[in-house]
VOTIBA-227053 format. One line per 5 residues: for each residue x, y, z of N, C-alpha, C. Coordinates in Angstrom, 2 decimals. Example, Ala and Ser with C-alpha at 12.3 -4.5 7.8 and 13.67 -1.06 7.14 Angstrom:
<recs>
13.19/-5.69/7.80/12.30/-4.50/7.80/13.20/-3.30/7.80; 12.85/-2.25/7.08/13.67/-1.06/7.14/12.90/0.03/7.87
</recs>
This chain:
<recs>
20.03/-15.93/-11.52/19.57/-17.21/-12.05/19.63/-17.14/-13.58; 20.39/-18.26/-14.07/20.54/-17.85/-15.81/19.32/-18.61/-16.38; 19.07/-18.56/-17.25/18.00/-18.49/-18.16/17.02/-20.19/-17.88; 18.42/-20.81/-18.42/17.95/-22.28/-18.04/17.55/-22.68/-17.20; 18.47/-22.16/-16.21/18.00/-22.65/-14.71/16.47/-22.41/-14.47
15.98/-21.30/-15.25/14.76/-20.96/-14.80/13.72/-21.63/-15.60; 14.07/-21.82/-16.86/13.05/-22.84/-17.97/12.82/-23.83/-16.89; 14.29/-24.75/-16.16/14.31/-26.31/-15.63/13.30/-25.68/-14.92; 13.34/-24.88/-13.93/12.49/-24.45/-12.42/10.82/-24.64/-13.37; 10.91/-23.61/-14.07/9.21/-23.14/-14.68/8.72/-24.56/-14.93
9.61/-25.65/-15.77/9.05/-27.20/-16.20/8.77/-27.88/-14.86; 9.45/-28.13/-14.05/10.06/-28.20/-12.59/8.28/-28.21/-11.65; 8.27/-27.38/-12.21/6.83/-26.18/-11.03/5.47/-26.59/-11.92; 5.90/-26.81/-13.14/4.35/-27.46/-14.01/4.00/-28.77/-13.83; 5.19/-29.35/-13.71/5.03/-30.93/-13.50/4.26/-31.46/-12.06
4.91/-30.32/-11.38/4.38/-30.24/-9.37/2.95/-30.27/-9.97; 2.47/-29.39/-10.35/1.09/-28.49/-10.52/0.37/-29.80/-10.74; 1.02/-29.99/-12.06/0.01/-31.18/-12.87/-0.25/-32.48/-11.55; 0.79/-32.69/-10.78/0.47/-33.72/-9.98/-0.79/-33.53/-8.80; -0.52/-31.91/-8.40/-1.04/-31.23/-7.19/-3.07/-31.74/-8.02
-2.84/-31.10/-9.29/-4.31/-31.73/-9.95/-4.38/-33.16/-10.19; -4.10/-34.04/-10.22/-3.95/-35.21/-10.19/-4.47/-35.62/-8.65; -3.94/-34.89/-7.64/-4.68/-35.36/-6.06/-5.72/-35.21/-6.52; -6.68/-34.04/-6.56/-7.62/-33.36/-6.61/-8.67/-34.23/-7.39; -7.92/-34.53/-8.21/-9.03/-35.65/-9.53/-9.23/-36.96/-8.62
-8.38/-37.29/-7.77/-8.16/-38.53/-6.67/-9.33/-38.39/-5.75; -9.10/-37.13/-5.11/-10.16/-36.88/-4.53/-11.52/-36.58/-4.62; -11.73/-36.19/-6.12/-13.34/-36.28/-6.75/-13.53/-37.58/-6.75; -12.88/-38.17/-7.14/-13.66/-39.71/-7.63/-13.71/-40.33/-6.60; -13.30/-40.02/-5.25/-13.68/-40.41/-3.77/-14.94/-40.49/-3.34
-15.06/-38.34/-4.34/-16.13/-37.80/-3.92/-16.06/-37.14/-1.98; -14.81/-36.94/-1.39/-14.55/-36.87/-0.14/-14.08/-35.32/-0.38; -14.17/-34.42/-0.09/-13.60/-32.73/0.14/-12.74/-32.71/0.51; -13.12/-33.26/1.81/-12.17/-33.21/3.20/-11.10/-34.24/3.19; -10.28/-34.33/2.10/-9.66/-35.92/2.22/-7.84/-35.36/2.16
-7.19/-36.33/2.65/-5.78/-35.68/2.30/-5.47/-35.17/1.28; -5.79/-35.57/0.06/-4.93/-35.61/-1.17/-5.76/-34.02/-1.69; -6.32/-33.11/-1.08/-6.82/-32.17/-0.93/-5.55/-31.18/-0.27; -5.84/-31.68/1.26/-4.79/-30.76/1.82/-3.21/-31.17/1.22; -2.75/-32.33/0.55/-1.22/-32.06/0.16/-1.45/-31.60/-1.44
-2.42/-31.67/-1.84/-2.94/-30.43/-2.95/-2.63/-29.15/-2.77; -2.93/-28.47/-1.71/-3.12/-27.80/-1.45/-1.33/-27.00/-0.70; -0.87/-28.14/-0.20/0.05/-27.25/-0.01/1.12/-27.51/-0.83; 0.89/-27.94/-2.04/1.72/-28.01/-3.25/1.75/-27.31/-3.90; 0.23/-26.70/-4.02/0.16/-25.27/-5.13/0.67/-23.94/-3.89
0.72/-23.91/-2.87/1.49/-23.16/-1.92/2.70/-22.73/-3.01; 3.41/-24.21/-2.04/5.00/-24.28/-2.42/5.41/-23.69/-4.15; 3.92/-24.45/-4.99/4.26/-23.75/-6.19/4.36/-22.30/-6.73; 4.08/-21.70/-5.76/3.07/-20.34/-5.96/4.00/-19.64/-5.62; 5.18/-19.71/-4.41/6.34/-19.15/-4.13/7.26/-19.50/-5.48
7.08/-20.61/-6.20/8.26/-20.91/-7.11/7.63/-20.02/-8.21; 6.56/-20.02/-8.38/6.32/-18.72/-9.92/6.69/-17.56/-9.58; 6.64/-17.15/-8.45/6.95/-15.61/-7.82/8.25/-15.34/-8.74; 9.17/-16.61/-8.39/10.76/-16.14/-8.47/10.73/-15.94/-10.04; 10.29/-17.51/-10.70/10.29/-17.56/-11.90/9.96/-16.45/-12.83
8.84/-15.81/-12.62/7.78/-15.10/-13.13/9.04/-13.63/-13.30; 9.37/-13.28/-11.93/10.60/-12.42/-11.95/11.68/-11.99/-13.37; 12.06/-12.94/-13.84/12.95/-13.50/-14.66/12.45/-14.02/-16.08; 11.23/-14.28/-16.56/10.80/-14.43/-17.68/9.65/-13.49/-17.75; 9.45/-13.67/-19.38/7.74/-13.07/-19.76/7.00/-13.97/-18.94
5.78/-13.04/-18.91/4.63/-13.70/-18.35/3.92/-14.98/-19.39; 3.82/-14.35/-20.69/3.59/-15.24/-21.68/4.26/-16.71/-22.30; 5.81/-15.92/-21.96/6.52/-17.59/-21.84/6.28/-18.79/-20.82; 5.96/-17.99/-19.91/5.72/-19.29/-18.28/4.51/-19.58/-18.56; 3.44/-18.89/-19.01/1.86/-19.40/-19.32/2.59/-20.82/-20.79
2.96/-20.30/-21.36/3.22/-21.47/-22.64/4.33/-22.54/-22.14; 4.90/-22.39/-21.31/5.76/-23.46/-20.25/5.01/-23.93/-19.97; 3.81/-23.59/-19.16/2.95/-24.34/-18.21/1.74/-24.51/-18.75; 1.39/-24.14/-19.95/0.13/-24.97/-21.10/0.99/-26.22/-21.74; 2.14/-26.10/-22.28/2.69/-26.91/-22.92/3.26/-28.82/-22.06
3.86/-28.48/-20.60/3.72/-29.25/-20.02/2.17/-29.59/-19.44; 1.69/-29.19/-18.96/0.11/-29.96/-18.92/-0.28/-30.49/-19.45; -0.58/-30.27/-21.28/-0.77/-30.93/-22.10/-0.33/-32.53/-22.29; 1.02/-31.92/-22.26/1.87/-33.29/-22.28/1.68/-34.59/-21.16; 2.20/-33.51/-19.99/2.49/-34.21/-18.65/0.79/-34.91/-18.00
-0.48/-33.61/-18.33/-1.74/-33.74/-18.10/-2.16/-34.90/-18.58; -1.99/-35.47/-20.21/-2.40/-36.65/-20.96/-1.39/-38.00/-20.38; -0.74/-38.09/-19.86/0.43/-39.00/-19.56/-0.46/-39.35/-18.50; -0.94/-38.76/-17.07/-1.70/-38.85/-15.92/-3.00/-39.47/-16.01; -3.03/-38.86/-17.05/-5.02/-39.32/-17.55/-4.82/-40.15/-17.91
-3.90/-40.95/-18.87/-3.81/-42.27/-19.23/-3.19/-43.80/-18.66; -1.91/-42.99/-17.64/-1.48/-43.75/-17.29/-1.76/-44.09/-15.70; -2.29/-43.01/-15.14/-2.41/-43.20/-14.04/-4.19/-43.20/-13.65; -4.70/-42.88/-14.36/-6.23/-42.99/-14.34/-6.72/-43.54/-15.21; -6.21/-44.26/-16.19/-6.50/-45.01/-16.85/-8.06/-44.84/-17.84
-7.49/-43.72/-18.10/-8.52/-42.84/-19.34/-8.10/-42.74/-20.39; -9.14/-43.11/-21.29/-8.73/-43.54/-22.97/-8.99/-42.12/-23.25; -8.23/-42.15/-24.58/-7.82/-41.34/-25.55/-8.29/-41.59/-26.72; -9.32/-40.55/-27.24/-9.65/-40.69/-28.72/-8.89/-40.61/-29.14; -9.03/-40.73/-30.88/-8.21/-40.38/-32.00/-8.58/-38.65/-32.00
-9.47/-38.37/-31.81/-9.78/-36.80/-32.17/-8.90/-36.37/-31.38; -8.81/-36.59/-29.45/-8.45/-36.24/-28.75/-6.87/-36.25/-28.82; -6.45/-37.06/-29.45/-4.94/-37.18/-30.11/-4.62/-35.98/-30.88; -5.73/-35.71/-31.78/-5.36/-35.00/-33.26/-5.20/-33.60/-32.12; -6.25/-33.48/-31.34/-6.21/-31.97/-30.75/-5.05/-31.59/-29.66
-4.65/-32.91/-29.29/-3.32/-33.13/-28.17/-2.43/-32.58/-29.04; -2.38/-33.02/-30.26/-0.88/-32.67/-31.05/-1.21/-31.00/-32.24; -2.31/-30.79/-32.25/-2.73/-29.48/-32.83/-2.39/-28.41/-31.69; -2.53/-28.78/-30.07/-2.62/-27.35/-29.02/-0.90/-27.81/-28.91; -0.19/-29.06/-29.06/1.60/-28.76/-28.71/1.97/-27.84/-29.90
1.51/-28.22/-30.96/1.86/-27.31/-32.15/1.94/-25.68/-31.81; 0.47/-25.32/-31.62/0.30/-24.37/-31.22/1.03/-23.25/-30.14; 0.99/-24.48/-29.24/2.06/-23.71/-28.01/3.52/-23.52/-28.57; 4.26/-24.20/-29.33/5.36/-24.21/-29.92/5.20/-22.97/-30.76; 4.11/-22.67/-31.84/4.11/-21.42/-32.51/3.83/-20.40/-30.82
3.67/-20.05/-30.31/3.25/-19.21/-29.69/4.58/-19.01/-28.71; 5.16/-19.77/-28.40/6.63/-19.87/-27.85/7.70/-19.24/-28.50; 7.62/-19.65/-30.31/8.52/-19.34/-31.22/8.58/-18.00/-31.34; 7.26/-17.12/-31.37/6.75/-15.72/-31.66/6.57/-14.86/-30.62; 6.31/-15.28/-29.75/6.39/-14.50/-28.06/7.14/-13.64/-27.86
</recs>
């Protein structure tokens, strides 16, 4: 597997994740445990869990943690806003774009 292929997979597998938490937040605000969006939670972080195996194989450990802080961030605030319809401070902006920074230095230096 060349390099890219595995960045696409690692982005690929964060984006799953972020959604797999997105049920989960579905299902708090139900307030239901026992509710579907639990169990296809659940077998999403499965399916994901076989895809880091491979990934994980093939990169630093530290690069796939900053793959998968860096999309959350991103992909995490997109969900909260657009799909749950949760406002966004200005602070919460300043710190959204201070932790991409961050992950980018920590990516660059890794």
């Amino acid at each position: 597997m060349g390099k890219f292929i595995v960045l696409v997979v690692a982005i690929f597998l964060s984006v799953i994740t972020v959604l797999a938490d997105a049920l989960i937040k579905k299902a708090a605000l139900k307030n239901v445990l026992l509710s579907p969006f639990i169990f296809f939670a659940s077998i999403i972080y499965l399916v994901t869990l076989l895809g880091w195996f491979f990934v994980l194989k093939k990169i630093e450990f530290l690069n796939a943690g900053v793959i998968y802080t860096l999309i959350f961030i991103i992909f995490g605030a997109g969900v909260s806003v657009f799909y749950f319809h949760e406002e966004l401070l200005i602070r919460e902006i300043i710190g959204l774009i201070l932790a991409i920074v961050a992950v980018f230095l920590m990516y660059r230096f890794a």
